[in-house]
N, C-alpha and C positions, 0 to 999 in steps of 0.2 A: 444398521450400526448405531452403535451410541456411541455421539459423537461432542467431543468439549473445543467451543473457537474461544479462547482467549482472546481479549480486544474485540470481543461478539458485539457492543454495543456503537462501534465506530465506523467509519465508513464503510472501509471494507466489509470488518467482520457482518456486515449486520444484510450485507449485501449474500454474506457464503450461510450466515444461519435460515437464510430465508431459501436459497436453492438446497441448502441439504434436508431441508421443513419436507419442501415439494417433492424430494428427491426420496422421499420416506424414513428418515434418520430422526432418532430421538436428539433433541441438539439441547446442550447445556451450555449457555451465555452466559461468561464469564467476562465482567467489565467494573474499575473501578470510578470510570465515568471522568478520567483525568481530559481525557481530549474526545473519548465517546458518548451520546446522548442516550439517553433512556426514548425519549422520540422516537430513534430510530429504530425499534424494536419492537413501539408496543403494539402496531398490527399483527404483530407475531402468537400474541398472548389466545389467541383463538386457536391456536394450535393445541391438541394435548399434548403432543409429544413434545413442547417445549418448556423448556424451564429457565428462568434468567434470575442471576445470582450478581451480588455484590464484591465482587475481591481484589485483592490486588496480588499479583502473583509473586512480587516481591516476598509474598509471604507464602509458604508451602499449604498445599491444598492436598485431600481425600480425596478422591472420586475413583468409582468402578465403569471406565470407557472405554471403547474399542480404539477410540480415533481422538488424537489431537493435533487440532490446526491452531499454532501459535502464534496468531498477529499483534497480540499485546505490544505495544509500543508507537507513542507518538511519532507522525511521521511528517509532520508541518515543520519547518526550521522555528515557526512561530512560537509552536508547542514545545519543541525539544530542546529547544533553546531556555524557555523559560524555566527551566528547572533541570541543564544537564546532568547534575549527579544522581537524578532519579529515571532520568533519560535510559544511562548506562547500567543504574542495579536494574532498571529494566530487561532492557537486554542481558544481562550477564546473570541476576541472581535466578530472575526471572526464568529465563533458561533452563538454569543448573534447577531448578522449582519443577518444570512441565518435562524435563528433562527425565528426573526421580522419577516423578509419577508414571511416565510410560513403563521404564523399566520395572518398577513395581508390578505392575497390571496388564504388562506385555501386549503395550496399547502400540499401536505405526503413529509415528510424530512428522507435521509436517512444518517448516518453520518459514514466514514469509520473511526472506532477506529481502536487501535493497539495490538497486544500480548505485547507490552511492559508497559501496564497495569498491568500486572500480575508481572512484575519489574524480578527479579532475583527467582523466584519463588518456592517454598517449598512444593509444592503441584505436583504431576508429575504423568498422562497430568495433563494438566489445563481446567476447567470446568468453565464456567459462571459463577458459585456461589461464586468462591475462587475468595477474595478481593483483592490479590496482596501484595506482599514484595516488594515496591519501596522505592528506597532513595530519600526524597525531594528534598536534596539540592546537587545534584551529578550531572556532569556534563552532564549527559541523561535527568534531571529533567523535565528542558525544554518540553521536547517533551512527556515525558513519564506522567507528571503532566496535560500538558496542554491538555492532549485527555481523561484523566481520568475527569477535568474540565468539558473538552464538552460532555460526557457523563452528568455526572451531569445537567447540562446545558440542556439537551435533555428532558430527565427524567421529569425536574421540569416544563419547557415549557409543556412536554402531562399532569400533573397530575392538573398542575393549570390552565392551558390554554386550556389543552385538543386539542392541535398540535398533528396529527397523526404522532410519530415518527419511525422510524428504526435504529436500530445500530446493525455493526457487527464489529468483532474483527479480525483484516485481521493478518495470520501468513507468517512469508518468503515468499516473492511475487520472480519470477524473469521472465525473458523474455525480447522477445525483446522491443527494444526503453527506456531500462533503457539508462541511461549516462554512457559515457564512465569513468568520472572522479565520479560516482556515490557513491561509497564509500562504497556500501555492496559488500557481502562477494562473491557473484555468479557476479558481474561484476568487481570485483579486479582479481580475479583468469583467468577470461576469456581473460582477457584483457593483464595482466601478460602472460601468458599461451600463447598466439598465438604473443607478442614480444617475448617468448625464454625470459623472464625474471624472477627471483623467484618467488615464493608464499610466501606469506609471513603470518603464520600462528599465530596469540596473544597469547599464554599461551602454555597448554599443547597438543591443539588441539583435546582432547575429548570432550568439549562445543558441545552440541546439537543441532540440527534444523532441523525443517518442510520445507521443502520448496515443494511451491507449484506454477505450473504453473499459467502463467498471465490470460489465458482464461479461464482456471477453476472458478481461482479469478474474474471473473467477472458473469461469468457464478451465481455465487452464489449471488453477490450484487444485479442482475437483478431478480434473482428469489425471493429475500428479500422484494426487492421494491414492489412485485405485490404481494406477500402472503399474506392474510387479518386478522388483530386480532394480529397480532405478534407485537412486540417494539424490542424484543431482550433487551440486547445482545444474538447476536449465533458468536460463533467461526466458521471462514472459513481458513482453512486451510487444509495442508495436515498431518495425522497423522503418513507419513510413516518418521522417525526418522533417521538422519544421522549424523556423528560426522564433525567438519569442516574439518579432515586431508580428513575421506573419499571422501568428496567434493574434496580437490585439488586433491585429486591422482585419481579420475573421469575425472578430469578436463584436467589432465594432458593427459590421456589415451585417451581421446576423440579429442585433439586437435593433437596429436600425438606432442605433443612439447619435450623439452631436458630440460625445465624449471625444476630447483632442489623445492624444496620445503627448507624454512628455518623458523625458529621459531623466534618470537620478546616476549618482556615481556609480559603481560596479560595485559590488555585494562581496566579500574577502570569502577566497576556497568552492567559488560560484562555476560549476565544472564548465566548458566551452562547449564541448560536442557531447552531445549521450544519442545512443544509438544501438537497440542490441541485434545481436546476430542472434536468430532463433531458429537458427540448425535443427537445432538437438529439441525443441519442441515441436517442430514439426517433424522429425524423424519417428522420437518416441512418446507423441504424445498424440500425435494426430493433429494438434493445430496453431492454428495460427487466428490475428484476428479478422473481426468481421464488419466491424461496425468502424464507416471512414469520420472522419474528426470531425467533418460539416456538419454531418448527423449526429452524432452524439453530444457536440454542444451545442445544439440546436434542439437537444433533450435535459442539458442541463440547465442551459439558459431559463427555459420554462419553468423547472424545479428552484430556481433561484428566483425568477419573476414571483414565485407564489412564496418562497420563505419573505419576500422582503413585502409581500401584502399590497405587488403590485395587481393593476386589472392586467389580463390575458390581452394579448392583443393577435 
């Protein structure tokens, strides 16, 4: 397949351009470099069948592909915050953009939505069908409207246009080749934790989360893309449930740091419980993950040890 991952240059992407490399696909990386690295990527340049491009999808692109996987969009509050209204023509024009293209080239489109669709949520896990408790006009809206948009946006392209689409609901991702200056909760702590500096924990620290390894999370996007009959949404996450304090006091034990832990006020539209039900991935997908949380931040720990130019210990 020839295959185009917008946001190919970012955490994620750069994680799916390198298994679809091994996986034998021609892969076209596509990044405007807003919150993804060129870093990340340029092991990749040994590849022939790669190619990595400059764009930003806010503006409409050419290509002749079989396959597009659309992660384009900042997914750090840190990132998307800092420039909301490019946040949302991300998600939305952006969209109507990789959206075109398919239909043009009668390419399968797979689009990486978020658990923050499900907003602050009342429902607990969260299941596909639950519509979500989000605040429009809160300062997550941005990001949290604008992937509920491109869902939308997905939906009505296969129903009217009959574009074979895919969407999945990706929960807590972490691993290596996040950003140091990343701004979620498993590269704050890591980062924190190996300068010997606090954690710094928003409210009462019982707020919930999935977190699930990077490889798993891909692991599921690729099996999504090749599953036949499916649109989704399917939730990919991990269901095994942790509070944030338990995160830092992991964090702390793993690192073997002296870092205290200290609490700040609550974060506004900060969900309480996230948690998905992944039924419908292990029904129609075959999986679930594999890699438990000790372990893999116990591999990203390391990958941050060496961004910040510590010795290995």
């Amino acid at each position: 397949m020839r295959a185009l991952v917008t946001g190919g240059a970012g955490f994620l992407g750069s994680h799916l351009c390198e298994r679809l490399l091994k996986d034998g696909d021609e892969v076209i990386c596509l990044d405007n470099y807003f919150s993804g690295r060129r870093a990340n990527v340029l092991h990749l340049r040994d590849y022939d069948n790669f190619e990595l491009m400059r764009h930003d999808i806010v503006e409409p692109i050419l290509l002749e592909v079989d396959r597009i996987y659309h992660l384009a969009c900042p997914a750090s509050p840190v990132h998307y915050q800092y420039n909301p209204v490019k946040t949302i023509k991300t998600s939305v024009m952006g969209t109507i953009n990789m959206l075109g293209l398919a239909k043009r080239v009668r390419a399968r489109i797979l689009l990486t939505s978020t658990s923050e669709v499900y907003g602050d949520p009342e429902v607990h896990p969260q299941t596909e069908d639950y519509w979500g408790h989000v605040n429009p006009i809160g300062e997550r809206s941005c990001y949290d409207e604008g992937k509920r948009v491109a869902e939308c946006l997905m939906m009505n392209y296969h129903r009217q246009n009959k574009v074979d689409v895919r969407i999945v609901r990706i929960f807590n991702t972490y691993g290596p080749r996040m950003a140091i200056n990343d701004g979620r909760v498993v590269s704050n702590f890591c980062v924190a934790a190996l300068k010997g500096e606090p954690l710094e924990i928003y409210g009462d620290g019982q707020q919930t989360r999935s977190f699930a390894y990077v490889d798993d999370i891909i692991d599921a996007i690729v099996r999504m893309m090749r599953v036949e009959g499916l649109t989704g949404p399917v939730n990919i996450g991990n269901p095994d449930e942790f509070t944030v304090e338990e995160l830092a006091r992991l964090t702390v034990e793993i690192t073997g740091s002296s870092s205290q832990i200290v609490r700040r006020p609550a974060r506004a539209d900060d969900p309480v419980r996230r948690k998905p039900d992944i039924t419908l991935a292990r029904k129609h997908l075959g999986w679930e993950p594999k890699v438990a949380l000790r372990d893999g931040l116990g591999r990203s720990v390391g990958y941050f040890r060496k961004e910040l130019g510590l010795t290995p210990v």
